[in-house]
Structures are given as C-alpha cells and as structure tokens.
MARTORTOR-245896 format. One line per field, with one value per atom (N, C-alpha, C): atom name; residue number from 1; x negated, y, z. Coordinates in pm, whole numbers, plus 32768, in hexadecimal, padded with zeros to 4 digits. Layout:
N
at: [CA / ...]
i: [NUM / ...]
c1: [X / ...]
c2: [Y / ...]
c3: [Z / ...]
END
This chain:
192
at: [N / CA / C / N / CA / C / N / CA / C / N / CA / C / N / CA / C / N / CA / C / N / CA / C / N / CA / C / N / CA / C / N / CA / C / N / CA / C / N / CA / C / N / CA / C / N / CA / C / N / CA / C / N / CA / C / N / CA / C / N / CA / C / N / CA / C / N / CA / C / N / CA / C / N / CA / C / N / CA / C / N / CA / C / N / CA / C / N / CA / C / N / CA / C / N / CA / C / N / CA / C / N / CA / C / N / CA / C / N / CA / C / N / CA / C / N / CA / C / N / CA / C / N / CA / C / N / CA / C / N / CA / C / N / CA / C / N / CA / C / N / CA / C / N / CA / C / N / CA / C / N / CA / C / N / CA / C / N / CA / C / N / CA / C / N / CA / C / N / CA / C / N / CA / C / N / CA / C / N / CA / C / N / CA / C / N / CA / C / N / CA / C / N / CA / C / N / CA / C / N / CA / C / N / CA / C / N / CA / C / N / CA / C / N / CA / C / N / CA / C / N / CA / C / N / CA / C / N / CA / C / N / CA / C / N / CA / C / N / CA / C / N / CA / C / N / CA / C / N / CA / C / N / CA / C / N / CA / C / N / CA / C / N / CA / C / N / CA / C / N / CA / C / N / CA / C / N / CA / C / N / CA / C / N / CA / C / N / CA / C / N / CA / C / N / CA / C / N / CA / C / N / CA / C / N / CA / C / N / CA / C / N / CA / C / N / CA / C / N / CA / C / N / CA / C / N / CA / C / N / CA / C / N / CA / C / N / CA / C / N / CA / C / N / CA / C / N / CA / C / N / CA / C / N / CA / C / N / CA / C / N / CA / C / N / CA / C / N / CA / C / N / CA / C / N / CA / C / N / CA / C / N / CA / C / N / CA / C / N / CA / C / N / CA / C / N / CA / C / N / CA / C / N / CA / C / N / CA / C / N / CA / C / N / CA / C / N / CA / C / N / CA / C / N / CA / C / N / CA / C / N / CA / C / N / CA / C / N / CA / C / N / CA / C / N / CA / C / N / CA / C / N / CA / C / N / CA / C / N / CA / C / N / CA / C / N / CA / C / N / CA / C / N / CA / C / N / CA / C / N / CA / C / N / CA / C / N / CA / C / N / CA / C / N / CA / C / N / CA / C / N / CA / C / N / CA / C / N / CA / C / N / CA / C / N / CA / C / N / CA / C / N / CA / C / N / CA / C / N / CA / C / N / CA / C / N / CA / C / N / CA / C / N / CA / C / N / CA / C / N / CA / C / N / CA / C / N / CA / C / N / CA / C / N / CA / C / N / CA / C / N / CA / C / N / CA / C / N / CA / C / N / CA / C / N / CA / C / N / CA / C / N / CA / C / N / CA / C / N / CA / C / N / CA / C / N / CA / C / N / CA / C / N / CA / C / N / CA / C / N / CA / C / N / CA / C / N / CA / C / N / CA / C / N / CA / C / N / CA / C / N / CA / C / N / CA / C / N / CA / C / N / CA / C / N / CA / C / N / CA / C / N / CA / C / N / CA / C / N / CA / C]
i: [1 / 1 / 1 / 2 / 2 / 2 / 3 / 3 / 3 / 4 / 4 / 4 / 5 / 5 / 5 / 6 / 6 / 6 / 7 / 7 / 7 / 8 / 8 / 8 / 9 / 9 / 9 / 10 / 10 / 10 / 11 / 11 / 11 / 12 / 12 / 12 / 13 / 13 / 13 / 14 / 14 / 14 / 15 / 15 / 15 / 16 / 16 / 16 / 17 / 17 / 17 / 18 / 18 / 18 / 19 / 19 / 19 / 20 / 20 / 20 / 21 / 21 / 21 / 22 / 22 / 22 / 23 / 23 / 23 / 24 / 24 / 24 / 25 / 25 / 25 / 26 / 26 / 26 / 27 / 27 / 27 / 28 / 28 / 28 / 29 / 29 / 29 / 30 / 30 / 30 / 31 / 31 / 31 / 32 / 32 / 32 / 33 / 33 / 33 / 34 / 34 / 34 / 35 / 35 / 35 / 36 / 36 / 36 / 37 / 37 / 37 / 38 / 38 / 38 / 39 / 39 / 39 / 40 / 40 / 40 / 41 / 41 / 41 / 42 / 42 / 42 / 43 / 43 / 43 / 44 / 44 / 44 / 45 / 45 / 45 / 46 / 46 / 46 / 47 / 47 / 47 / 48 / 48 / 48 / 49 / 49 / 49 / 50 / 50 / 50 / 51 / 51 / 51 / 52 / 52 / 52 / 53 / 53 / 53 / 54 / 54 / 54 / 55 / 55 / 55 / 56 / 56 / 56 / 57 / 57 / 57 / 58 / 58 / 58 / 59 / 59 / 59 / 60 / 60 / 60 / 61 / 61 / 61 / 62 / 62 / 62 / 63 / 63 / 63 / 64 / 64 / 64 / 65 / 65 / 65 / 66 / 66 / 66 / 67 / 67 / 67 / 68 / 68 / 68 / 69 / 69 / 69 / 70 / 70 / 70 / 71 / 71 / 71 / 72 / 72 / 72 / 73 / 73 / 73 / 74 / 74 / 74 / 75 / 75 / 75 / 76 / 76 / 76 / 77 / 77 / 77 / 78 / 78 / 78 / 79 / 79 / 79 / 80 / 80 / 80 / 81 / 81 / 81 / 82 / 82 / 82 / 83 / 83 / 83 / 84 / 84 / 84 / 85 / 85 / 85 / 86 / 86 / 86 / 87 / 87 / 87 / 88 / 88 / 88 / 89 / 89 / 89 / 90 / 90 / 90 / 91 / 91 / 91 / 92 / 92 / 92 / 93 / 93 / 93 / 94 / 94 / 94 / 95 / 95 / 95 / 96 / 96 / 96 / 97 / 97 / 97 / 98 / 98 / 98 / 99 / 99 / 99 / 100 / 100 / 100 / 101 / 101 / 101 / 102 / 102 / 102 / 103 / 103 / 103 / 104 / 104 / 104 / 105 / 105 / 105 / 106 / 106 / 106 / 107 / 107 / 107 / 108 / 108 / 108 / 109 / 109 / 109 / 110 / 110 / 110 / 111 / 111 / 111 / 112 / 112 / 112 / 113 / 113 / 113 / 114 / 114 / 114 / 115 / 115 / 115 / 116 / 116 / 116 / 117 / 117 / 117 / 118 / 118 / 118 / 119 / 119 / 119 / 120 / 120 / 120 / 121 / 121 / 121 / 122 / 122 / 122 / 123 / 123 / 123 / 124 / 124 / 124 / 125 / 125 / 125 / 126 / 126 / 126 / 127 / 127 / 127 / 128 / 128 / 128 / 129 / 129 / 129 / 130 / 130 / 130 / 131 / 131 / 131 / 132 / 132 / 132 / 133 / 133 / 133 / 134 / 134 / 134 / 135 / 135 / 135 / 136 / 136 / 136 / 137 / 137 / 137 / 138 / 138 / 138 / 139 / 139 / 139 / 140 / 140 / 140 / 141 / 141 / 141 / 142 / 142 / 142 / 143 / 143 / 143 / 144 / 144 / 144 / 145 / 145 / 145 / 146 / 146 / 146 / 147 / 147 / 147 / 148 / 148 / 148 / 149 / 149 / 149 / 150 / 150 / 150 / 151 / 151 / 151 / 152 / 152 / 152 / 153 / 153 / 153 / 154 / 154 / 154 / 155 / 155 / 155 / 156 / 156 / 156 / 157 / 157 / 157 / 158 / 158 / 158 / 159 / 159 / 159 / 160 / 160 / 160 / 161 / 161 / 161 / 162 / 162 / 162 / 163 / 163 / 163 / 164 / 164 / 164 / 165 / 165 / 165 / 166 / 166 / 166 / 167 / 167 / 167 / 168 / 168 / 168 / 169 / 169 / 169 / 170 / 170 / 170 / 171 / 171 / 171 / 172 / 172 / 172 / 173 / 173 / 173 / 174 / 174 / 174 / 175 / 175 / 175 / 176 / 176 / 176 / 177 / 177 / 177 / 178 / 178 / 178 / 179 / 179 / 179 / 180 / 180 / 180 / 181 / 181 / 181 / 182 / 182 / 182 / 183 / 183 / 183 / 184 / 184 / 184 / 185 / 185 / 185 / 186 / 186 / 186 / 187 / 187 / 187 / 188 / 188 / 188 / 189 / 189 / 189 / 190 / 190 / 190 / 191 / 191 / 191 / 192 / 192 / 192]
c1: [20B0 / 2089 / 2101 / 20E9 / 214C / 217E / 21ED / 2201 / 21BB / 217F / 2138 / 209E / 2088 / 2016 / 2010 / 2074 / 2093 / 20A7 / 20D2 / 20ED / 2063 / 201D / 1FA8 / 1F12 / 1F4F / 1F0A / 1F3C / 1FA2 / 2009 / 1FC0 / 1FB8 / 1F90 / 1ED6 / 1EAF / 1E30 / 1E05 / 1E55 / 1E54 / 1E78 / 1EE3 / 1EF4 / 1EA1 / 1E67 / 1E08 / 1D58 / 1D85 / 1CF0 / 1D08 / 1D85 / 1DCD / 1DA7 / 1DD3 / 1DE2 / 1D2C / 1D05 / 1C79 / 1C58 / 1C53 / 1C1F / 1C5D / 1CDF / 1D1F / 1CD7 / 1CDA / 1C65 / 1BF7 / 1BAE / 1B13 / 1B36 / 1B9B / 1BB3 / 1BE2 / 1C0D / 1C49 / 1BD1 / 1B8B / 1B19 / 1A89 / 1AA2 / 1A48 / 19C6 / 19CF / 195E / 1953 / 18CB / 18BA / 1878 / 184A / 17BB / 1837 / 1871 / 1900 / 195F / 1972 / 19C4 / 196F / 18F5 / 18A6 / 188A / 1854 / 185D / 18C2 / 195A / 19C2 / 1995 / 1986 / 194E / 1923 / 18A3 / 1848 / 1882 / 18C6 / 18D2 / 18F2 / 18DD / 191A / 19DA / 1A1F / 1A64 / 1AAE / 1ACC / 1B0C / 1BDE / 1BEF / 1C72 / 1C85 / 1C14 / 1BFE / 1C61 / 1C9D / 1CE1 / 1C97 / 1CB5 / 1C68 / 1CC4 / 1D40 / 1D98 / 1D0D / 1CCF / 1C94 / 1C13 / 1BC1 / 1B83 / 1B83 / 1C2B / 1C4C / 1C6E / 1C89 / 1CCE / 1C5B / 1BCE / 1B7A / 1B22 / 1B4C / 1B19 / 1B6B / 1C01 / 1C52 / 1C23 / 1C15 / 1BFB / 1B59 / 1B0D / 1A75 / 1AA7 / 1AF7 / 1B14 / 1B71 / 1BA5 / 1C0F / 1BE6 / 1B98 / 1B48 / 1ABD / 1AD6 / 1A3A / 19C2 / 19B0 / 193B / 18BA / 18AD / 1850 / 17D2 / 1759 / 1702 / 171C / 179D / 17C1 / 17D1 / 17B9 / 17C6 / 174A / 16E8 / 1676 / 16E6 / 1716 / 1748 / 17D6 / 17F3 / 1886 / 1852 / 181F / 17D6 / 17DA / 1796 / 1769 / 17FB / 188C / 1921 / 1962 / 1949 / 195E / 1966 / 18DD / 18E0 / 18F0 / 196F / 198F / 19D2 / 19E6 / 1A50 / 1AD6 / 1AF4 / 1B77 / 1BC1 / 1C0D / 1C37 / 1C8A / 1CB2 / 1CB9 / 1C74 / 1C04 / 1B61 / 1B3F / 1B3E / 1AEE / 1B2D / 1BB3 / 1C0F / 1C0A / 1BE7 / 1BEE / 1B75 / 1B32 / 1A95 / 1A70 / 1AF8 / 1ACF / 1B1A / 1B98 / 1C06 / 1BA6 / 1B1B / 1AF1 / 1A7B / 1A4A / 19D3 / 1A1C / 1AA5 / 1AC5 / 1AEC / 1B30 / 1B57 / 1AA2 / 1A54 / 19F9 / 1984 / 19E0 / 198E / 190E / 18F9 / 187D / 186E / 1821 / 17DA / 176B / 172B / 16AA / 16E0 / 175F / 1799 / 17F4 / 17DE / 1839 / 182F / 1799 / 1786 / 17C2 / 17D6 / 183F / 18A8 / 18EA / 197D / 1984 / 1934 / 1944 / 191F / 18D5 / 18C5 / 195B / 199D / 1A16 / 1A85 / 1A6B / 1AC2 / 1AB9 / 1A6A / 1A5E / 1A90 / 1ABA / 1AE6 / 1B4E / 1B63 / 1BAF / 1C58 / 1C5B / 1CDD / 1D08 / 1D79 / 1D92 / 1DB6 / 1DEE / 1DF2 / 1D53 / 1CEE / 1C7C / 1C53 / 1C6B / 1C46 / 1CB0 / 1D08 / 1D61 / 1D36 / 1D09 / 1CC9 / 1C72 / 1C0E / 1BAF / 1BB4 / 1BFA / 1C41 / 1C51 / 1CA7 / 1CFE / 1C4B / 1C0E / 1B82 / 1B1F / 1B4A / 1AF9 / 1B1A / 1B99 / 1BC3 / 1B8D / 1B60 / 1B37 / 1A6E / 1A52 / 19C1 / 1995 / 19C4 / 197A / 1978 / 19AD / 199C / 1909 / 18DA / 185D / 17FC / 1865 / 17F3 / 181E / 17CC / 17F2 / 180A / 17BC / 17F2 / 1850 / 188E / 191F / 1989 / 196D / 19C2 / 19D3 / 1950 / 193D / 19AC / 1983 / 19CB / 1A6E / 1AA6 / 1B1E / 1B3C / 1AFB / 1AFF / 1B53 / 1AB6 / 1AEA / 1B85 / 1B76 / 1C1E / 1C5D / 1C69 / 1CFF / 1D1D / 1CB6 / 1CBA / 1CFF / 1D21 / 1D1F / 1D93 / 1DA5 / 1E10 / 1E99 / 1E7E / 1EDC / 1F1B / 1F75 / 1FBB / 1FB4 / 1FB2 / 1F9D / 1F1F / 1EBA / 1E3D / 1E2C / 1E62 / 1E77 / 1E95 / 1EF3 / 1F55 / 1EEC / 1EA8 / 1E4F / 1DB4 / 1DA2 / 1D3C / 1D53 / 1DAB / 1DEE / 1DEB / 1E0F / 1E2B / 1DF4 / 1D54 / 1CE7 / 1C8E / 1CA9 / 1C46 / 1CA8 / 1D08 / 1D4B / 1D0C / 1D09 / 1CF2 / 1C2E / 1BD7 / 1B7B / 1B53 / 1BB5 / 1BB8 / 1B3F / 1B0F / 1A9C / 1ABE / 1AAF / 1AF2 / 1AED / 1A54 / 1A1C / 1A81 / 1AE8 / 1B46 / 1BCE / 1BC4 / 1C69 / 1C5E / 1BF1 / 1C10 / 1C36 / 1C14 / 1C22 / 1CC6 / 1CB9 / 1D6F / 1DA2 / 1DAF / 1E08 / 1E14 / 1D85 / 1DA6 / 1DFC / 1DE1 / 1E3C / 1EAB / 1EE9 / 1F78 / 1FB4 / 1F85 / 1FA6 / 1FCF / 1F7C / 1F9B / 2014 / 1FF0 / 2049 / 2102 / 2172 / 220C / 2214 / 22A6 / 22BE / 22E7 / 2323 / 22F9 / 22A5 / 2232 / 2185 / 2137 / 216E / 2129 / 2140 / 218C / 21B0 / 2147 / 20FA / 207D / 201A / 201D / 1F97 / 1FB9 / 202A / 203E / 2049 / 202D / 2056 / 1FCD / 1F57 / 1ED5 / 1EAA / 1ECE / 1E7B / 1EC2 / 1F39 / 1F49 / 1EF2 / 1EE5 / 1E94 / 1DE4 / 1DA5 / 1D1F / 1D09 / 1DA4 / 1D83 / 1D70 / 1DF2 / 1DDE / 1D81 / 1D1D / 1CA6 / 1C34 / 1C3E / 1BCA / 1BE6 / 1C6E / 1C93 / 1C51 / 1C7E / 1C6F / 1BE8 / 1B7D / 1AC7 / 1AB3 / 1B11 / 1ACC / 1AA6]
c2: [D5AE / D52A / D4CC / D452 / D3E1 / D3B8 / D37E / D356 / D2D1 / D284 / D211 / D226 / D2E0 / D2E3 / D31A / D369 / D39B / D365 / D2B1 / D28E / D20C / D216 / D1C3 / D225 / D2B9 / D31E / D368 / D317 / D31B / D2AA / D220 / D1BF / D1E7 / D21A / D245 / D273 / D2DC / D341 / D2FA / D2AC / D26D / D218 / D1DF / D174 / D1B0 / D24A / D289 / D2C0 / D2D9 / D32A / D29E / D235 / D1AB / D1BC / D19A / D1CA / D1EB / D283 / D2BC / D2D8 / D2CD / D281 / D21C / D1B4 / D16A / D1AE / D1B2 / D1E6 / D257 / D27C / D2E0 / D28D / D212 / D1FE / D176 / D17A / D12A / D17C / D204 / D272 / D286 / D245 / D257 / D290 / D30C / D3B1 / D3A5 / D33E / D329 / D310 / D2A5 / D2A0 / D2FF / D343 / D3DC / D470 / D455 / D4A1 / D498 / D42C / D3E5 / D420 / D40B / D427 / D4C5 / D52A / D5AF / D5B0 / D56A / D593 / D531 / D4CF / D488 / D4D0 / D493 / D4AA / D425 / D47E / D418 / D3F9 / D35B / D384 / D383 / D37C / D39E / D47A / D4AF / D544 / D589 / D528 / D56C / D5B8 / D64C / D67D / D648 / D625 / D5EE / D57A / D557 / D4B5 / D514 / D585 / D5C7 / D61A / D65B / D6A3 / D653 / D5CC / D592 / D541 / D52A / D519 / D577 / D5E1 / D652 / D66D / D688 / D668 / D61B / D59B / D51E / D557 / D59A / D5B3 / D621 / D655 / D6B3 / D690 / D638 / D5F3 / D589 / D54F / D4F9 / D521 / D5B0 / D5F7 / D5AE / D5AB / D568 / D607 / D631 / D698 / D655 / D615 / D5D0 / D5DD / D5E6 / D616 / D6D4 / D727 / D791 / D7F9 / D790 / D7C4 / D7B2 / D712 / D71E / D76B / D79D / D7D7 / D8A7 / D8B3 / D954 / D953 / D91E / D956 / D948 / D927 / D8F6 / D98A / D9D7 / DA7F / DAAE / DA75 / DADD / DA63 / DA3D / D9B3 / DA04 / D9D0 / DA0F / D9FB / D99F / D97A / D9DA / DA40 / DA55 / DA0D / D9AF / D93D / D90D / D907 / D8C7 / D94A / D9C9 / DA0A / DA40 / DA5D / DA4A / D9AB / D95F / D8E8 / D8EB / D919 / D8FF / D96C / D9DE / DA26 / DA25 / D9DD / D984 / D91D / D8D9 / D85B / D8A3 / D8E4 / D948 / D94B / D9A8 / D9DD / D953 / D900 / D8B1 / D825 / D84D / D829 / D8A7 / D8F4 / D93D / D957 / D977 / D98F / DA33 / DA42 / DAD7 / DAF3 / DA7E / DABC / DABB / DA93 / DAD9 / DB3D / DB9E / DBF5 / DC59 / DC8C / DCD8 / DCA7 / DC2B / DC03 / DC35 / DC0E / DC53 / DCC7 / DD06 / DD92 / DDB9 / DD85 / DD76 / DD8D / DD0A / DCEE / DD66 / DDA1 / DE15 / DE7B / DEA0 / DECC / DE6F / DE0E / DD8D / DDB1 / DDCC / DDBF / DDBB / DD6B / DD2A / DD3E / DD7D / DDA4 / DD49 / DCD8 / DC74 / DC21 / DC44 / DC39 / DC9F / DD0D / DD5B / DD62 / DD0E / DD22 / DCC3 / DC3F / DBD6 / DC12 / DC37 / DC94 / DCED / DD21 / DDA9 / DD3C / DCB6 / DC81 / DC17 / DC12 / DB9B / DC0D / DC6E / DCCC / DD03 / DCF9 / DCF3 / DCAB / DC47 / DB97 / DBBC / DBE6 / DBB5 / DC55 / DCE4 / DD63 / DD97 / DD2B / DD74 / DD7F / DE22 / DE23 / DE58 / DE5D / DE74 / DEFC / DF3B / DFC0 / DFD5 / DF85 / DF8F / DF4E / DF00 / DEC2 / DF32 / DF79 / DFC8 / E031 / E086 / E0D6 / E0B9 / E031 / DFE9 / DFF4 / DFE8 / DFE1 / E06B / E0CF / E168 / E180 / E14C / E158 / E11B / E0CB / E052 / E0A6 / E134 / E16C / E1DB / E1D1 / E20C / E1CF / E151 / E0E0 / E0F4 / E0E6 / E0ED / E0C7 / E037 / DFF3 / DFF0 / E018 / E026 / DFAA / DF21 / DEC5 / DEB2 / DF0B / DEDD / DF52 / DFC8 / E029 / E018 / DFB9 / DF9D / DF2A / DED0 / DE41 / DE9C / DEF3 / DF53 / DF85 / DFBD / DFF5 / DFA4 / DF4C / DEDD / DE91 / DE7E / DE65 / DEB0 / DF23 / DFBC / DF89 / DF99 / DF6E / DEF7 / DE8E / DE51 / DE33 / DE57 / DE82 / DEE1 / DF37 / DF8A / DFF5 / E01D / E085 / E109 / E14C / E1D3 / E249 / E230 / E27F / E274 / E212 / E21A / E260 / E2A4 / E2F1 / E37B / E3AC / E424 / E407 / E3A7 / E37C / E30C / E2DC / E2A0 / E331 / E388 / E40C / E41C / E477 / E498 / E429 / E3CD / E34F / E347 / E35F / E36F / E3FF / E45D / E4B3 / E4C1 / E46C / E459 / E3F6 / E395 / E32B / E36A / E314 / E319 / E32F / E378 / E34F / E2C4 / E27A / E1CA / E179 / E1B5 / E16D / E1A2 / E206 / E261 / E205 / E1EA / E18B / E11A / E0D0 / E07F / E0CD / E146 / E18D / E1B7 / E1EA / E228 / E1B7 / E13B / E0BF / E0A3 / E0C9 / E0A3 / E10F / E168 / E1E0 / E1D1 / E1A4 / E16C / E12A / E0A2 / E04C / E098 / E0B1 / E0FA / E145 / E1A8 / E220 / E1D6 / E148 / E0EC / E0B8 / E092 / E022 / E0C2 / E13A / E186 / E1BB / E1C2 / E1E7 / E170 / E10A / E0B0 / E095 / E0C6 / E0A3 / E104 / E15D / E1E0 / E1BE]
c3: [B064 / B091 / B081 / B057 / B044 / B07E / B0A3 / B13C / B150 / B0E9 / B140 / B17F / B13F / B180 / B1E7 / B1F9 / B27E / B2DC / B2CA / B341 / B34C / B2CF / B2DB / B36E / B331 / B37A / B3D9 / B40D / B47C / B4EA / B4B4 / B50A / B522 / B4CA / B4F7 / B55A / B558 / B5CB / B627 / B66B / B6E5 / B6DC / B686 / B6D5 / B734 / B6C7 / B70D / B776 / B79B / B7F2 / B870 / B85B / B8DF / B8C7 / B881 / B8A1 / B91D / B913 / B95C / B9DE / B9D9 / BA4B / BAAA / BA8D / BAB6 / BAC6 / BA7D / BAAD / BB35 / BB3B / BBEC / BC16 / BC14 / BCA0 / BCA2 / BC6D / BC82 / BCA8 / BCBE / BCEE / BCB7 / BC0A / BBB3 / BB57 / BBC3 / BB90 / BB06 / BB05 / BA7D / BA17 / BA06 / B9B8 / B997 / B9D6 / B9DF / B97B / B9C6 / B975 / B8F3 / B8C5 / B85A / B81D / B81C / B7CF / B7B6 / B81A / B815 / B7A2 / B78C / B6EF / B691 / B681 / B610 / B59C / B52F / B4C8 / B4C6 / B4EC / B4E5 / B472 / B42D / B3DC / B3A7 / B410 / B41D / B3F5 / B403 / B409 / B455 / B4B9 / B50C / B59C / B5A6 / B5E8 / B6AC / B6A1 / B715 / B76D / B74C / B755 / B79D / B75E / B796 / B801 / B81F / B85C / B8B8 / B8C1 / B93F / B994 / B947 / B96C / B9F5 / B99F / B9F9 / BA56 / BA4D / BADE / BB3D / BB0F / BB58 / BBB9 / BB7E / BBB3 / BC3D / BC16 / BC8F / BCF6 / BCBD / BD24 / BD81 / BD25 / BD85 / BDF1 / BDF1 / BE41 / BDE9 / BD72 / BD24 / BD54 / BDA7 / BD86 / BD39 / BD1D / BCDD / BC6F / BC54 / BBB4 / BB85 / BBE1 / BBF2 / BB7E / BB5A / BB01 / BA3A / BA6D / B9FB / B9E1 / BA3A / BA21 / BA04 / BA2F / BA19 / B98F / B955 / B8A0 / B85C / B8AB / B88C / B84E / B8CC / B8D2 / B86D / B803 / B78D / B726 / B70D / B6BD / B663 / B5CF / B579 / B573 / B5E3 / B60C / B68E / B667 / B6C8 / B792 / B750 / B7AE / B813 / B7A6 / B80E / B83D / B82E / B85D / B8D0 / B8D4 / B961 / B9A5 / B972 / B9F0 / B9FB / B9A4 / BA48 / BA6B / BA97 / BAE5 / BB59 / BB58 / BBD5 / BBF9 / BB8E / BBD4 / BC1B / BBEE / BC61 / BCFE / BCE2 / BD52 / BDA3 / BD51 / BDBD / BE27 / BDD8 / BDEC / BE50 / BE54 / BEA3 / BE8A / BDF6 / BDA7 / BDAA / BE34 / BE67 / BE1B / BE0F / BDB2 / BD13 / BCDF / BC4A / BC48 / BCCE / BCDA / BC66 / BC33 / BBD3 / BB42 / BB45 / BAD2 / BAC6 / BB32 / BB53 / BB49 / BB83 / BB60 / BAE2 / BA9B / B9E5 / B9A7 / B9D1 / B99B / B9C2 / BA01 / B9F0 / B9B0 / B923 / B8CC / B84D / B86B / B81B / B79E / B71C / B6D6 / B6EF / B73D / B770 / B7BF / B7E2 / B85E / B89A / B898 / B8EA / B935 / B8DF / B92E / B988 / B97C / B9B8 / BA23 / BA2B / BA90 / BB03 / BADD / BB0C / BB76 / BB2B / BB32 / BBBC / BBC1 / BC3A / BC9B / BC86 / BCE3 / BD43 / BCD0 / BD09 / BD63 / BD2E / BD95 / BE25 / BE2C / BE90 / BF0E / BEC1 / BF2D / BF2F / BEAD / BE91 / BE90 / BECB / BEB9 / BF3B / BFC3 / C054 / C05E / C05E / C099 / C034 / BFB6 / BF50 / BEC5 / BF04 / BEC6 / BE1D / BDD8 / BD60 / BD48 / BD8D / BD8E / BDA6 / BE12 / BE26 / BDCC / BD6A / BD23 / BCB1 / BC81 / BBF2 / BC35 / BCAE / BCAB / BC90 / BCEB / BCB6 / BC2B / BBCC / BB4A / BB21 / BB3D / BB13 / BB44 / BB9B / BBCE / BB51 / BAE1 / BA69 / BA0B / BA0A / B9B1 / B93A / B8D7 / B87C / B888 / B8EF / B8EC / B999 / B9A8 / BA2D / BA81 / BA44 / BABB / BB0D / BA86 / BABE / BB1C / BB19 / BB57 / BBF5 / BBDA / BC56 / BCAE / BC73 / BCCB / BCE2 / BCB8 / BCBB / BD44 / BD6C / BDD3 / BE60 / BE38 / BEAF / BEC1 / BE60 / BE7E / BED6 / BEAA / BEF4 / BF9C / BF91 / C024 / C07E / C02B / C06D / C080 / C02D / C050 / C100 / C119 / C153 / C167 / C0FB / C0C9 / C110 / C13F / C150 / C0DA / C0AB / C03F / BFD8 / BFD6 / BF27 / BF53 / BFFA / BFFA / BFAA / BF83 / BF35 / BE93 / BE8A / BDDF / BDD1 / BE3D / BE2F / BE58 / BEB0 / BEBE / BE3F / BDCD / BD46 / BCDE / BCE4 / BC91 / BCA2 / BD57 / BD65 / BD14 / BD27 / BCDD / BC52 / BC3A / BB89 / BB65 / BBCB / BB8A / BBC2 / BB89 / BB61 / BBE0 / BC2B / BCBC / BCED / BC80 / BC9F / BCB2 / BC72 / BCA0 / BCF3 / BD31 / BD94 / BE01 / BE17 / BE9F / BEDC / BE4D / BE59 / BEBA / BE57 / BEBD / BF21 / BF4B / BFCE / C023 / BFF9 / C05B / C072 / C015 / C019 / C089 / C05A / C0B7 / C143 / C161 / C21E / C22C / C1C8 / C215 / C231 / C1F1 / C1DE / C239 / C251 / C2BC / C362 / C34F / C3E2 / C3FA / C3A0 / C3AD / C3D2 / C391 / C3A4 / C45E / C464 / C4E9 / C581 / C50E / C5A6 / C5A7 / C551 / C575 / C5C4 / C5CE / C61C / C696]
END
C-alpha cells in the first residue's frame, strides 16, 4: 500500500471509528446495529468491531437477536466480541451460543467463551458440561479460564473432572485447579 493510501485509509477508519463513537454516546442501538450488517466501505472490520463493543457496553440488550448470528462470523474478532457482548449483556437465553463457541477454531474464542460462561452458565448444566470439556482443551489458557469458570460456577459435579485435569496439567498450572477445587469444596461445604 502507498503511503497516500494508507493514510487516505487511515482517515477512513477514524472517521468510522468517531462514527460510531457517537452513535453510543447518543445510545442509538438501530445505528450501531446497522454498522453490524453494513457493507462497509472503508472494509475495515475495527468500525464493526467497535460497533459491537459499543452494543454491550451500552446494555443495548434489544440488540441481542442481532449480535447471536456474530458467534459464527468469519472474522475472528467479531466472533469473540459478541461473545464478551452476550456476556456483558447478560444474554442467558444465548448461553447455548457460548457454549457453541467453545469448540471455536480459536483459542482466543474459546477462551472468551469459558470466561462468558462463567457469568451466563450458573444453573445450567450444559454450560457446565462444555466447561468439562474445555479442561481438555489444547490450549492451556483456555485450560486455565475453564477452571475458574467451573469455580466460580460452583457446580460440585465438575470436582472429579478438575481433580483429573490437575493431574495432567505442569506443577505450575496445577495451582489454578487446586485453587478451584477450595473454592467448590467451600461453597459444597457451606450448603450443607
């Protein structure tokens, strides 16, 4: 790229960027959304992604139909921010998304993923199941927010499957789980 187009497609981007800036602090979900589906033509996916920040930051739930079909976007980006914009929207009825997304390609979605379930899987058993799985996961961070999701869930049913996971994992990552399984064993103690 040239440098006069780079900075022709430099100013683009900030102007879509003040955009949508505005449209949140003017609390307009229809405007916000909008950017969601456009075709934009700057093709910067930043302008989309900050759109969708903006929907979760601003508690837009009403926008919560259009942020679901985000999950399975070909943008890795989008498909981790509308699963931070679920959670932060407290989107219980897209919990089965979230838990979608933790089979996600990416481990950074699937890390998302672990961390939104935490907030959006109290109570709900295939939430807890899918974290199960994630204490399998390839990738050790997701390993590790898997963990301290199941914690903070406080499931009792997942202390036999974090025990086996501590086992496996380094004596440096063991420490996650043995910090999960106090908390789990205190929360199962104190219902007694």
């Amino acid at each position: 790229m040239k440098d006069d187009e780079r900075k022709r497609y430099g100013r683009q981007v900030v102007e879509a960027n003040s955009k949508t800036l505005a449209l949140a602090e003017r609390r307009d979900v229809r405007g916000l959304v909008d950017l969601l589906h456009s075709p934009l033509e700057t093709e910067h996916i930043s302008v989309r992604f900050a759109a969708l920040h903006h929907l979760g930051k601003i508690g837009a739930r009403e926008a919560i139909p259009d942020i679901v079909p985000l999950v399975d976007d070909p943008d890795v980006a989008m498909r981790a921010g509308a699963v931070v914009a679920l959670t932060r929207l407290d989107a219980r009825d897209a919990t089965s998304h979230v838990v979608r997304a933790l089979d996600d390609e990416h481990a950074g979605v699937r890390q998302r993923a672990a961390e939104g379930l935490a907030t959006l899987g109290r109570g709900d058993p295939a939430a807890v199941a899918a974290l199960v799985r994630a204490l399998d996961d390839d990738n050790q961070q997701v390993r590790r927010v898997a963990v301290a999701a199941l914690a903070t869930l406080g499931d009792a049913t997942a202390i036999p499957a974090i025990e086996a996971s501590a086992r496996r994992e380094s004596l440096w990552h063991r420490r996650h789980s043995r910090r999960a399984l106090r908390v789990l064993r205190r929360q199962v103690n104190a219902s007694r």
